[in-house]
C-alpha positions as CSV (number, residue, x, y, z in Angstrom):
1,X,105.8,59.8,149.6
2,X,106.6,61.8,146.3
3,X,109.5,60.4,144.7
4,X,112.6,63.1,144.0
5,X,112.8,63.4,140.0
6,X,116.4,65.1,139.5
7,X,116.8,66.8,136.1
8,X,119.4,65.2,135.0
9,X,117.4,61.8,135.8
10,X,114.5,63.5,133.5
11,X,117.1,64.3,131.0
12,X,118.5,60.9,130.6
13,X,115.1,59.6,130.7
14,X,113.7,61.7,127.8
15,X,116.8,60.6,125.9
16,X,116.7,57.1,126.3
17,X,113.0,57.5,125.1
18,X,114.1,59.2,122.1
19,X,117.1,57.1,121.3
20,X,119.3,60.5,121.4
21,X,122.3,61.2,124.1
22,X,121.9,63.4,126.9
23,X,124.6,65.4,125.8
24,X,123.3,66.2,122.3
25,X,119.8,67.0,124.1
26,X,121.3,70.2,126.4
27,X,122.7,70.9,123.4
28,X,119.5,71.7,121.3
29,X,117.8,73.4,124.5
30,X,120.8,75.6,124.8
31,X,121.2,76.6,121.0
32,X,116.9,76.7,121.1
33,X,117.6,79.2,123.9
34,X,120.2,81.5,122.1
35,X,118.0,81.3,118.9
36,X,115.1,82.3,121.0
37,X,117.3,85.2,122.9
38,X,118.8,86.4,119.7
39,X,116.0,86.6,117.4
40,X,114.0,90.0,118.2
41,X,117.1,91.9,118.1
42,X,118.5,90.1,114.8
43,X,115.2,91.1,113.4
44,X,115.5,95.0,114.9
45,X,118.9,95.0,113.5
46,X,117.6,93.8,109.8
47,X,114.9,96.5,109.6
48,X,116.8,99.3,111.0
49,X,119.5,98.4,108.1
50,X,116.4,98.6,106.0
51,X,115.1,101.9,107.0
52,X,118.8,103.4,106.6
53,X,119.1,102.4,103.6
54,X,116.1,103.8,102.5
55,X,116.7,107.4,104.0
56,X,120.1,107.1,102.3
57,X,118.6,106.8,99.0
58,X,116.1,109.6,100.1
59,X,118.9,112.3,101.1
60,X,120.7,111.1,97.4
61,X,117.5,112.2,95.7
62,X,117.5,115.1,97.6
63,X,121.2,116.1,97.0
64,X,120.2,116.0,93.5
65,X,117.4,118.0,93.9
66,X,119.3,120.5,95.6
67,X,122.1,120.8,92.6
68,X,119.4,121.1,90.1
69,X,117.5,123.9,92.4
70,X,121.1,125.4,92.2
71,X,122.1,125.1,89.3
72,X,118.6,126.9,88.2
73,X,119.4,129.9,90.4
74,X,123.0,130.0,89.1
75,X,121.0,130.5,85.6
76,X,118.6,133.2,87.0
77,X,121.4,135.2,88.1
78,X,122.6,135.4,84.7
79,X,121.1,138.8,83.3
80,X,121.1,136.8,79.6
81,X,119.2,134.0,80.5
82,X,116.1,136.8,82.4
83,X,116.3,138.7,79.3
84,X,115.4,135.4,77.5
85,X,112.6,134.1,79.8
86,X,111.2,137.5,80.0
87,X,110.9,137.3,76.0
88,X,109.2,133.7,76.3
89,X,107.1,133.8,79.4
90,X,105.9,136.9,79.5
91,X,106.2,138.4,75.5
92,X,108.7,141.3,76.7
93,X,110.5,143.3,73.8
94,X,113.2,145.4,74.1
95,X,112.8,149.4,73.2
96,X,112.7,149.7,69.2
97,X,111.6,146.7,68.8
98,X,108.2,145.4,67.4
99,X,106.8,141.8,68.4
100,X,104.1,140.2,66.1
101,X,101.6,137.9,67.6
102,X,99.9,135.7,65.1
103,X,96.4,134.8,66.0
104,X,94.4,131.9,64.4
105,X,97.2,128.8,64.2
106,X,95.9,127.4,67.1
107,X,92.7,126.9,65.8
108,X,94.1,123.2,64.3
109,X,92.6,119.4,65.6
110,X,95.8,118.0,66.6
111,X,95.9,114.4,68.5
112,X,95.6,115.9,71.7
113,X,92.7,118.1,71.4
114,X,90.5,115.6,70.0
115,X,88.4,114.8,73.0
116,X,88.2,118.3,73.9
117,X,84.9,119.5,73.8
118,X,83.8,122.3,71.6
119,X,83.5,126.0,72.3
120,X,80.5,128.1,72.1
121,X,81.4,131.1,70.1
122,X,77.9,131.7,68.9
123,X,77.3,135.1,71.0
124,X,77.3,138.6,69.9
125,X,80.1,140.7,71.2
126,X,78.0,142.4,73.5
127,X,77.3,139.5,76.0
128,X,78.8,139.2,79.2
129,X,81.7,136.8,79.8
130,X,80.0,135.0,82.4
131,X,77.0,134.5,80.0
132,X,79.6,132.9,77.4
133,X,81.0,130.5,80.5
134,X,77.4,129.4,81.5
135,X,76.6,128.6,78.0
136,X,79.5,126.9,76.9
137,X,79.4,124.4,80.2
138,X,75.5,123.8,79.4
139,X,76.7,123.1,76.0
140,X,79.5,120.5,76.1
141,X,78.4,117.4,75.1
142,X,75.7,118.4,73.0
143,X,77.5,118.7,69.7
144,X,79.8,115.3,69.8
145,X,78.0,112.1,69.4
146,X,80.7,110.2,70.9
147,X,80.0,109.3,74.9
């Protein structure tokens, strides 16, 4: 015959093995049971806080974006500030007035043309533009000796 093992008998028998009370063993397999029950949602919790915060900081950004975007249209409205980009942008003058365009100051090596590769201005004035295009892309390189 199969001898009845109680739990409680296993308990106490796994205890006295250990040297621990029985009391103090329930107590770990109960607080290994919460822990066990409480840690996927402790962990949903913490990356849900993260994710909020992060679309927080994203609708700040955006709040600011939006009060520079309107503060921009508040100074396209103004009929000053048009009149002023129109001179800028797109080299409007007002009737009775005379604009000068200066040609030739461009032509200086600054730091950030350096590298650029050289134009080929070597063509009559009667070839095509798509002639001068072909010949200046076959062209780069050949008149820098750097690599």
């Amino acid at each position: 015959m199969k001898a009845r093992v109680s739990l409680r008998g296993a308990f106490r028998n796994f205890a006295e093995r250990r040297g621990i009370s029985t009391r103090l063993l329930v107590l770990f397999i109960v607080l290994f049971a919460v822990a066990v029950t409480l840690a996927p949602p402790t962990q949903h919790y913490f990356a849900q806080r993260a994710q909020i915060s992060a679309l927080e900081s994203s609708v700040e950004s955006n709040k600011k974006k939006l009060e520079e975007a309107r503060a921009e249209l508040e100074r396209w409205r103004d009929p000053e500030y048009i009149r002023s980009q129109a001179r800028t942008r797109l080299h409007f003058v007002l009737p009775g007035e005379r604009q000068y365009i200066i040609l030739g100051i461009g032509n200086e090596v600054t730091s950030e043309n350096e590298g650029a590769a050289p134009i080929n201005e070597d063509f009559p004035l009667g070839v095509p533009w798509y002639s001068r295009i072909i010949s200046s892309i076959t062209s780069v390189g050949v008149g820098s000796g750097n690599p």
